[in-house]
TIVEX-337473 format. One record per residue (C-alpha): x, y, z; residue in one letter. Coordinates in steps of 0.25 Angstrom, whole numbers, plus 5000, padded with zeros to 4 digits. Example, Ala and Ser with C-alpha at 12.3 -4.5 7.8 and 13.67 -1.06 7.14 Angstrom:
BEGIN
504949825031A
505549965029S
This chain:
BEGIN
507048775107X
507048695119X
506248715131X
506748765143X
507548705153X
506348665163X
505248605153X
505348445153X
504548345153X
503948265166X
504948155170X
504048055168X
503948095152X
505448115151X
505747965156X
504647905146X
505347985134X
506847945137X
506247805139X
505547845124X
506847885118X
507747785122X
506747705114X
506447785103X
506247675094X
505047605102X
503847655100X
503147765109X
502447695121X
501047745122X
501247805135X
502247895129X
501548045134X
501748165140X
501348155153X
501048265164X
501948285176X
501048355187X
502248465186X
502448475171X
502348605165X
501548625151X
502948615144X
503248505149X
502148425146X
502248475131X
503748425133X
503648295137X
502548285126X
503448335117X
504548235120X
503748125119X
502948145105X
504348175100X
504948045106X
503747975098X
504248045084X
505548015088X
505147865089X
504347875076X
503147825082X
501847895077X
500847825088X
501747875101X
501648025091X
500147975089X
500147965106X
500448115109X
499048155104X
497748165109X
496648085102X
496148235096X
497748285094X
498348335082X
499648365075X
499748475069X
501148485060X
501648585051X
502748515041X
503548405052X
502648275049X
502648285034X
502948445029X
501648485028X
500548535039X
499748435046X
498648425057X
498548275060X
497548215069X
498148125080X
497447985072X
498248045059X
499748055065X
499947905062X
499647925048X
500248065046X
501448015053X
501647865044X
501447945032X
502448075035X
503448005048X
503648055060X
504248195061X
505748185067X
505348285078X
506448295089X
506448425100X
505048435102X
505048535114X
504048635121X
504748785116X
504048875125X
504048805138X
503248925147X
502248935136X
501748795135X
500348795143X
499148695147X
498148775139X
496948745149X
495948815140X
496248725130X
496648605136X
497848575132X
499448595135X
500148675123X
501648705119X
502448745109X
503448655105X
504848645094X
505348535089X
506548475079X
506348385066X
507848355059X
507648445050X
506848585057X
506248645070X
504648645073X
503748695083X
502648655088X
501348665098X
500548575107X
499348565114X
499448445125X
498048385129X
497848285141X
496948175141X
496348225153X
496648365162X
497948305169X
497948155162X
499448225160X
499348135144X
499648275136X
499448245121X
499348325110X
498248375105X
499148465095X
500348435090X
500948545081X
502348545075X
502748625064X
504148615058X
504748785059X
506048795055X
507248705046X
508348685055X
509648785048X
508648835041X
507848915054X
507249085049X
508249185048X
507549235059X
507849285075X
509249205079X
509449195063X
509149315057X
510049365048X
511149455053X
510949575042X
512049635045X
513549605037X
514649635045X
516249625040X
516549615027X
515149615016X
515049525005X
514349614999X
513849785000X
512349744999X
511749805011X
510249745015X
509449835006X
510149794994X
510049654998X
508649655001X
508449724987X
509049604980X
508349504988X
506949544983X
507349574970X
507749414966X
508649474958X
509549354957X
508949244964X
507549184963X
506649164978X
506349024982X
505049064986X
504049144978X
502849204986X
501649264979X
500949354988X
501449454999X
500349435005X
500349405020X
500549255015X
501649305006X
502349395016X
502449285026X
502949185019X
503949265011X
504449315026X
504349165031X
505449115020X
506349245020X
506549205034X
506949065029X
508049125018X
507149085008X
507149174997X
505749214994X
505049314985X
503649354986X
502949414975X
501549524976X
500649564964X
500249704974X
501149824972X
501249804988X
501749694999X
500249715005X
499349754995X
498549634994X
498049675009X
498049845005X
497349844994X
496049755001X
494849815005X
494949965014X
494649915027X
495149775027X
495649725042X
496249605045X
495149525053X
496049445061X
496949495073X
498449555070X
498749425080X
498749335072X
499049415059X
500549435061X
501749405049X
502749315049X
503849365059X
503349505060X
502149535069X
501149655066X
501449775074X
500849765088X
500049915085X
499349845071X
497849815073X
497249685077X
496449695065X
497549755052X
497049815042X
497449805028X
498249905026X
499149865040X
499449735034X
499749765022X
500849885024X
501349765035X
501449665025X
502249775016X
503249795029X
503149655032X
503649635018X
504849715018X
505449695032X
505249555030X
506249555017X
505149495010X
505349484994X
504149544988X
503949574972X
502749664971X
501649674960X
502449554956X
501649424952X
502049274946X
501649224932X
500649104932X
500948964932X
502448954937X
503048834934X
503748744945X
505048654941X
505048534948X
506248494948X
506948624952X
505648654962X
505648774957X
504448884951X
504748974940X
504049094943X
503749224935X
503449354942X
502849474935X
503249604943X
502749734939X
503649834931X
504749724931X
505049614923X
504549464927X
505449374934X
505449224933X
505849154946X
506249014950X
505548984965X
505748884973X
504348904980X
503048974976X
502149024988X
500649094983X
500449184995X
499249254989X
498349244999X
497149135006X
496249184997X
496249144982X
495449224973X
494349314972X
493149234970X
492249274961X
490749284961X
489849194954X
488849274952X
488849374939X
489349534943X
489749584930X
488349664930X
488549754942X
488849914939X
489349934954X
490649894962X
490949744963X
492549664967X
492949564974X
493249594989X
494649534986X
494749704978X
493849774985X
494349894990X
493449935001X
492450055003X
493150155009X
493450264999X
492550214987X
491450294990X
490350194991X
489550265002X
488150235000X
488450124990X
487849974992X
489049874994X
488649724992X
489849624998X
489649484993X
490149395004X
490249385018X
491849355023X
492749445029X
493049525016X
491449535014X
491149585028X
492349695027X
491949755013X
490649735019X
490949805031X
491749905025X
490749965014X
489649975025X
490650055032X
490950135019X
489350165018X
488850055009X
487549995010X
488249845011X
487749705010X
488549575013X
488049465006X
488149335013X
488149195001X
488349105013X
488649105027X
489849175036X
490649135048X
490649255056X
491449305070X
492049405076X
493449455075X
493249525090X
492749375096X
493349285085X
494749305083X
494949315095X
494149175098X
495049095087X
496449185091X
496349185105X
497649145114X
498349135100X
498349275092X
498049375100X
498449505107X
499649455118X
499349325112X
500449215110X
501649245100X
501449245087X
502149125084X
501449045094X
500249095089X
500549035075X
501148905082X
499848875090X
498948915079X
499748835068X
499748715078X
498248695076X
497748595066X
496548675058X
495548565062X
495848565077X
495748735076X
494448705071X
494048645082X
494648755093X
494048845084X
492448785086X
492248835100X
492948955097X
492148975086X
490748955096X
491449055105X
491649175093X
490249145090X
489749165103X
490549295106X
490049335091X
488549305093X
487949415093X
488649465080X
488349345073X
487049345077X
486749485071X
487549435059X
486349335058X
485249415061X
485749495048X
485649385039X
487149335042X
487249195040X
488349145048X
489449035046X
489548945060X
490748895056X
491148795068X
492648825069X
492748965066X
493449075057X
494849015056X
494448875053X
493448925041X
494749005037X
495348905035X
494348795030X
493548895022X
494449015019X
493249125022X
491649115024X
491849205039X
492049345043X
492849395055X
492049515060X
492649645060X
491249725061X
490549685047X
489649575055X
489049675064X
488949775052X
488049655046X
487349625059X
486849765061X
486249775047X
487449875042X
487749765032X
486749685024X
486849555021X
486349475009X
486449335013X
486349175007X
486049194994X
487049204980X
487149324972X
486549294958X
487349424952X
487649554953X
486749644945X
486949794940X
486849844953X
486849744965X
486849594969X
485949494965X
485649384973X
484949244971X
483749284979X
483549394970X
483949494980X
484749594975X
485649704982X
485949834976X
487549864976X
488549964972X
489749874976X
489849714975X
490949654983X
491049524980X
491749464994X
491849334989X
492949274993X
494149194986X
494349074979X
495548954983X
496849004984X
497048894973X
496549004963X
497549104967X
498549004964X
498148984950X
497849134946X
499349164953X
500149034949X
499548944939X
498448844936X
499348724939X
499848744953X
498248794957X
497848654953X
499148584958X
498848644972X
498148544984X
496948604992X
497148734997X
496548795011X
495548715016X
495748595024X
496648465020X
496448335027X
497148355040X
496248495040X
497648585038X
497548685027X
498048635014X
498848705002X
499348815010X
500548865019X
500948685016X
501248615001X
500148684992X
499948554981X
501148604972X
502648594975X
503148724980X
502048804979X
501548864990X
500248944996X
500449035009X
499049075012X
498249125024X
497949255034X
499049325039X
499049205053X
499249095043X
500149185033X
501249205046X
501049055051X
501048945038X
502149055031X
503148995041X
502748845038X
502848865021X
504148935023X
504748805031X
504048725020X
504748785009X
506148795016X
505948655018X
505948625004X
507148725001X
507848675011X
507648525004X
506948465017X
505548465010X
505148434995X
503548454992X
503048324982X
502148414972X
500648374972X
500948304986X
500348364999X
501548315007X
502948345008X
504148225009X
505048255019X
506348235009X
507448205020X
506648085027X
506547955020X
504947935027X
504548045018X
């Protein structure tokens, strides 16, 4: 899409980049900027920014690239460079760029002309931008910085560009949808129904894509490649498309907002909750499911250790489905969709002597309707999970205690949510897929470092709840750059209040802190003080190992100890192993909350299109790709 008719760049721009282009084959003079007319609009700044960065890929000249950026600026790329995410400093373009090439970019232009702005709270110009490589479309997202308020030199201090769709290949979706109706003479008396019947059956065909989990991960990556024609089936061990979220603890909410929650093209009714309960997701997903014309098997599961071919590329596959006979598939792709978490970890301490209730909180069923009034409840660990069973058995008349090993990062879903989501998701808040393009535009590091003040501020605004935490014995997690980035660096040690700190504040919860259980004895916990609390009920809140273990229980020893890291951080700070090349060819995780389930669905779909498609081939046991059509590569 090109911008409208009256964004340009300043004339003085436009002269330097027809003199640039007519001498494409020189190098880009230093001088080569952005620079701000005292009449240009915020698009066209980005514009004349946008011309010229793509006049330096154009030239193939990394240092006049290497010039658009502030000193602290970063390019931040989802598979153009070298078909793999990146977040590359500006001293590490030169490199990244000698080893990859230089991306072909060409139509690099500010979409969205009225909504590009000079954010002045943050200090920096930003736009949405589209752009061309020979082979697909992008978009992308800039925030401009000046040297100096009016110095008028705008560089980046982001540069984001992801590659979106395969030219001739684009979503059967809006202008392409399909036209459902069959008018004139039919090929055939099928109407949809029977159709759609013989589609999930797989009758006579096998799916190119085999996704295990129907999960939020599973729904939206199965939704993402229907839309691409890819012919995908997902298979689910639970009687029901949702289950894995029903059949969790009673009172179980979501703890973030329904803003950012959303599914891939279909949006939560605008009557839901901010915070959905269990049972409202999971009767969506089961819609979700069905008017999506997604392919589900239920209580279906695959034999261990599939066996990959490489020289067809191709998995063979058996699935075990209940009351029918086992089918044996040949699949082009594997997706694990199981979920963040591996499995449930268990405790190192001894529990075989204890004559009460005791299980994981990954299967405990929650208070309500068990009758334990009166009962002692202890709940061993101090997450989310712990804090709601914790919160929910007090509610149910237990005499409760939390038991705290370590130390937890605490804050506030009423001032911290909103402190990390603000201006992004939120009620009358950008759409959606904004949202999800500003967020995705931000290297993990860099949102790290937005996310230290913010963090101070949550603190501030939660002071007096943290410190009743501490004057109950809470010990407190200050961890610098808040929830998201433990999430993601840590996978857990934090708790979003919802009402259990103050229940541990005031006393209503105990809490046994900073110090190990030696075991659990006929009748209560043990600790290595000596202490020991009396309990009718144990839950063991313990958390879950690497989704690495989840791998092997579900696929096989040799592709667990084939795969690179997982989670985490790599080198460059990007999350490794997920949503991108897992470690082994064709084989891939789509993990995360129900945010990043919606945004990195679209950008494994393009990957494994790509590869269809023959644009793309993965090198097994390789963290890169090779661009198989251009002779750099």
């Amino acid at each position: 899409m090109a911008p409208s008719a009256d964004v340009h760049p300043p004339t003085s721009v436009i002269d330097t980049l027809k003199q640039t282009v007519s001498h494409v084959e020189n190098v880009l003079p230093t001088s080569l900027m952005p620079v701000q007319h005292p009449s240009s609009t915020p698009a066209e700044i980005a514009q004349a920014f946008c011309d010229s960065i793509q006049a330096a890929c154009t030239a193939r000249d990394a240092d006049g690239i290497i010039r658009h950026f502030t000193n602290d600026g970063w390019w931040r790329d989802i598979l153009t460079v070298d078909f793999d995410f990146n977040s590359i400093r500006k001293d590490e373009i030169k490199g990244h760029l000698s080893k990859y090439g230089i991306p072909e970019i060409s139509s690099l232009r500010v979409v969205k002309p009225h909504d590009a702005r000079i954010n002045d709270g943050a200090g920096w110009l930003e736009a949405f931008t589209t752009y061309q490589t020979p082979e697909a479309r992008g978009k992308g997202f800039l925030r401009l910085k000046e040297s100096s308020p009016g110095a008028g030199d705008w560089k980046a201090f982001t540069f984001f560009t992801t590659l979106w769709e395969v030219k001739g290949h684009e979503e059967f979706a809006g202008a392409r949808r399909p036209l459902g109706a069959e008018h004139g003479e039919h090929s055939s008396s099928e109407n949809w129904l029977d159709k759609r019947i013989k589609q999930q059956k797989f009758e006579d065909e096998d799916p190119t894509v085999l996704v295990l989990g129907a999960g939020q991960n599973g729904l939206n990556i199965a939704a993402r490649l229907g839309a691409l024609g890819i012919k995908t089936l997902v298979v689910e061990k639970n009687a029901r498309v949702g289950d894995s979220w029903r059949r969790r603890y009673h009172t179980l909410c979501l703890h973030d907002p329904i803003f950012a929650d959303h599914l891939a093209y279909m949006r939560f009714p605008e009557t839901y909750p901010v915070y959905i309960p269990k049972d409202m997701i999971a009767n969506f997903f089961e819609h979700y499911a069905d008017i999506m014309q997604l392919n589900v098997w239920l209580q279906s599961t695959i034999e261990r250790n599939p066996v990959f071919d490489p020289q067809t590329k191709k998995w063979t596959v058996r699935v075990h489905r209940e009351g029918q006979d086992d089918r044996v598939l040949n699949v082009s792709h594997i997706v694990l969709a199981t979920g963040f978490s591996g499995e449930p970890r268990k405790p190192t301490f001894p529990i075989d002597e204890f004559k009460g209730i005791v299980h994981h909180s990954a299967v405990h069923p929650g208070a309500h309707g068990q009758g334990w009034e009166g009962k002692k409840a202890v709940v061993i660990g101090c997450c989310n999970s712990g804090h709601d069973i914790a919160a929910d058995a007090y509610e149910h008349g237990l005499d409760t205690t939390i038991v705290q090993r370590s130390s937890t990062y605490v804050m506030s879903s009423e001032h911290g949510i909103p402190g990390l989501l603000n201006g992004v998701y939120e009620e009358n808040g950008p759409p959606l897929d904004d949202a999800d393009m500003m967020l995705a535009s931000l290297p993990i590091d860099l949102l790290a470092e937005f996310h230290t003040e913010a963090t101070k501020q949550i603190a501030i605004k939660d002071k007096p709840l943290l410190d009743g935490l501490e004057k109950a014995g809470f010990k407190l997690n200050h961890y610098p750059a808040g929830l998201f980035c433990k999430y993601y660096r840590d996978g857990g040690g934090y708790y979003i209040d919802v009402g259990c700190s103050r229940l541990i504040a005031d006393g209503k919860i105990k809490v046994k802190q900073g110090v190990e259980v030696e075991r659990l004895t006929k009748d209560g916990v043990l600790f290595k003080d000596g202490v020991e609390l009396k309990a009718d009920i144990v839950v063991l809140a313990l958390g879950y190992t690497s989704q690495r273990d989840t791998v092997r229980r579900i696929v096989g020893d040799d592709v667990a100890d084939r795969l690179g890291g997982l989670w985490g951080q790599d080198a460059q700070g990007e999350i490794p192993g997920v949503w991108r090349y897992s470690g082994v060819q064709r084989f891939w995780l789509q993990s995360g909350n129900l945010a990043q389930a919606r945004i990195f669905s679209k950008h494994l779909a393009l990957q494994i299109q790509m590869i269809e498609l023959g644009l793309r081939e993965q090198q097994d046991g390789a963290v890169s790709y090779k661009h198989i059509h251009d002779p750099r590569f």
